[in-house]
TORTORBA-721165 format. One line per 10 residues: number of its first residue (from 1); their letters; for each residue x, y, z of N, C-alpha, C. Coordinates in steps of 0.05 Angstrom, whole numbers, plus 32768, in hexadecimal, padded with zeros to 4 digits. Layout:
<atoms>
NUM> a> X:Y:Z:X:Y:Z:X:Y:Z | ... $
</atoms>
This chain:
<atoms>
1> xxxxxxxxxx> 81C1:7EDC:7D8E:81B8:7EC3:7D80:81AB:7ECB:7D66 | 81AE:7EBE:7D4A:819E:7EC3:7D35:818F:7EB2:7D2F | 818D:7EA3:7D3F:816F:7E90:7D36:8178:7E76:7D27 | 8193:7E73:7D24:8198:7E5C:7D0A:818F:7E48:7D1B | 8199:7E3D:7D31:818E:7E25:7D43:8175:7E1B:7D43 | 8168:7E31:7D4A:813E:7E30:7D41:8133:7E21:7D23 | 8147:7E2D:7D16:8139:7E25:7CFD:814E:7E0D:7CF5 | 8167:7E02:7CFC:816F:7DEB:7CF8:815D:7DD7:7D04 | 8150:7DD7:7D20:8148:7DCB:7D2A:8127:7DD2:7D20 | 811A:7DDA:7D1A:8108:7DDC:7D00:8109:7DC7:7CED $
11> xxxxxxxxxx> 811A:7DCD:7CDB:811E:7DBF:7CBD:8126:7D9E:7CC8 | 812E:7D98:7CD6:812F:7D78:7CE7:811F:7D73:7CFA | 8111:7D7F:7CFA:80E7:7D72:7D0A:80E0:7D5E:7CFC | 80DB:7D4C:7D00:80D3:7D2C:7CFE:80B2:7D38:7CEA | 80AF:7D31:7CD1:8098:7D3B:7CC4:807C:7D33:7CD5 | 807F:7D1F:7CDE:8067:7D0D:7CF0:805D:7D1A:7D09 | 8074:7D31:7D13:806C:7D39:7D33:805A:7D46:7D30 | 8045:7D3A:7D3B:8030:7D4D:7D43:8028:7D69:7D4D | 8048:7D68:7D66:803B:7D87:7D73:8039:7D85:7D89 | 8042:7D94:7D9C:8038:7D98:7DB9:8020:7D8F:7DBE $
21> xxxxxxxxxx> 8008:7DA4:7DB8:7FF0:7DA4:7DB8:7FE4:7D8A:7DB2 | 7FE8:7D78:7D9B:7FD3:7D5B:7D98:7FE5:7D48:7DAB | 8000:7D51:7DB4:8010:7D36:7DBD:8002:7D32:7DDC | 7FFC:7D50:7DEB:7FEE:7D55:7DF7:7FD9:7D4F:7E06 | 7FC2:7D4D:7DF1:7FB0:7D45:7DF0:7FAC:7D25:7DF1 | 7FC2:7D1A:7DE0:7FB8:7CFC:7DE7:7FCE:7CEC:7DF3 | 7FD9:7CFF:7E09:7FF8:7CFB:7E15:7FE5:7CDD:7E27 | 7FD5:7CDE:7E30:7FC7:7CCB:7E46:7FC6:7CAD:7E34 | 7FBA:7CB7:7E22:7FB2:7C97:7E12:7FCD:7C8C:7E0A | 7FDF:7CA1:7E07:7FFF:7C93:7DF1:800D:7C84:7E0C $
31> xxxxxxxxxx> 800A:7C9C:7E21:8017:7C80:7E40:8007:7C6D:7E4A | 7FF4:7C69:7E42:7FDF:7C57:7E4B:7FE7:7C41:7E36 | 7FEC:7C44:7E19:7FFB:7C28:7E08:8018:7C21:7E13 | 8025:7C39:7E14:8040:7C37:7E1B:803C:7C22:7E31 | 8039:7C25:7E48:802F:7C12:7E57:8029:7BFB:7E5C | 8016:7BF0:7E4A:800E:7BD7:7E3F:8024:7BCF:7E30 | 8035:7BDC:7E2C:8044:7BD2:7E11:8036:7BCC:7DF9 | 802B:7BDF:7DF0:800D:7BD8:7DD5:8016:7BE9:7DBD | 8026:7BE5:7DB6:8033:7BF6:7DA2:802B:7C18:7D9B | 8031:7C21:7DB0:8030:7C37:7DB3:8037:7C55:7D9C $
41> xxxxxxxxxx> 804F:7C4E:7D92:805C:7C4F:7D7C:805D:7C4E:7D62 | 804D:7C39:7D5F:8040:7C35:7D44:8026:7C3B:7D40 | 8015:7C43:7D5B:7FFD:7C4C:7D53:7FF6:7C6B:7D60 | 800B:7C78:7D60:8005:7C91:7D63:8031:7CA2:7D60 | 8038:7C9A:7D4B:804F:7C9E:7D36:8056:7CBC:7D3E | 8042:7CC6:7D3B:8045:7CEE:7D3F:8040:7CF2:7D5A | 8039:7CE8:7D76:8044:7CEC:7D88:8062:7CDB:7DA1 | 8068:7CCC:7D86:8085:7CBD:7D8C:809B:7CD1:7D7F | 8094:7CDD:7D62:809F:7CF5:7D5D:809E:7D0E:7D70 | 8091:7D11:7D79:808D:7D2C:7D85:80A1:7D1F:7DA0 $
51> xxxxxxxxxx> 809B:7D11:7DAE:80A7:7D13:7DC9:80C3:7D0A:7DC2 | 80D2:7D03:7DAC:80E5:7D05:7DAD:80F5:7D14:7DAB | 80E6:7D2E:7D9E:80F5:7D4C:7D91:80F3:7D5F:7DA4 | 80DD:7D57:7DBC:80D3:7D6F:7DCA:80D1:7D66:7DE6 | 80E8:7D73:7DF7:80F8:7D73:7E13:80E2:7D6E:7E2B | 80CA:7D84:7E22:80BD:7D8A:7E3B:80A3:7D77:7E34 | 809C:7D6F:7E23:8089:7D5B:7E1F:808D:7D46:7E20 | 80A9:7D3A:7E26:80B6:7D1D:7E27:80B9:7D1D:7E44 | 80BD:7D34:7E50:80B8:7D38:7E77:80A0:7D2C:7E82 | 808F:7D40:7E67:806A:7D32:7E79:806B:7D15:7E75 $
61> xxxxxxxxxx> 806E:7D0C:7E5B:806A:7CEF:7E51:8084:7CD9:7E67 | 8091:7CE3:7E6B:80A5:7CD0:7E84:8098:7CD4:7E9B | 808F:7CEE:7EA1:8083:7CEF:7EC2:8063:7CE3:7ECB | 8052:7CD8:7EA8:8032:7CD5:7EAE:803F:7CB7:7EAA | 8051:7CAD:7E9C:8056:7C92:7EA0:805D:7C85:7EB9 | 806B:7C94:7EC0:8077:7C89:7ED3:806A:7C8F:7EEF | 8051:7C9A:7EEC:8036:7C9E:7EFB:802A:7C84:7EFA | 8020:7C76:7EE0:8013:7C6D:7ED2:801C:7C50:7EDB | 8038:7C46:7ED5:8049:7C35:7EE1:8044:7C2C:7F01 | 8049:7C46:7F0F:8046:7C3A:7F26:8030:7C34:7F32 $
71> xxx> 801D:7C39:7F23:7FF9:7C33:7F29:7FFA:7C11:7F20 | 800B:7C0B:7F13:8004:7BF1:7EFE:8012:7BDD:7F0E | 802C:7BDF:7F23:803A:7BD5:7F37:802B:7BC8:7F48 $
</atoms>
């Protein structure tokens, strides 16, 4: 492998994603709007970016929702 894939997928990162690390951090509050349906999306832009680029952080954010969800049932 020479790496071209890494850095294609580099240079098309969403400028706004935050990052593992901050998406992380406020993974609780962003499913807690998601939720409510409270515009989740528009008030935190860079972790709607991030979990769409990034596989294993869109796992946590489907599995604390859908935690979150069935508490709200």
């Amino acid at each position: 492998m020479n790496g071209w894939a890494e850095l294609d997928r580099f240079l098309h990162t969403d400028p706004q994603d935050v990052g593992c690390d901050k998406a992380m951090a406020m993974l609780h509050v962003y499913v807690e709007l998601v939720a409510q349906e409270a515009g989740a999306e528009q008030r935190y832009p860079g972790i709607a970016a991030h979990l769409r680029a990034c596989g294993p952080c869109s796992e946590d954010f489907e599995g604390l929702l859908a935690a979150v969800c069935g508490q709200l049932d």
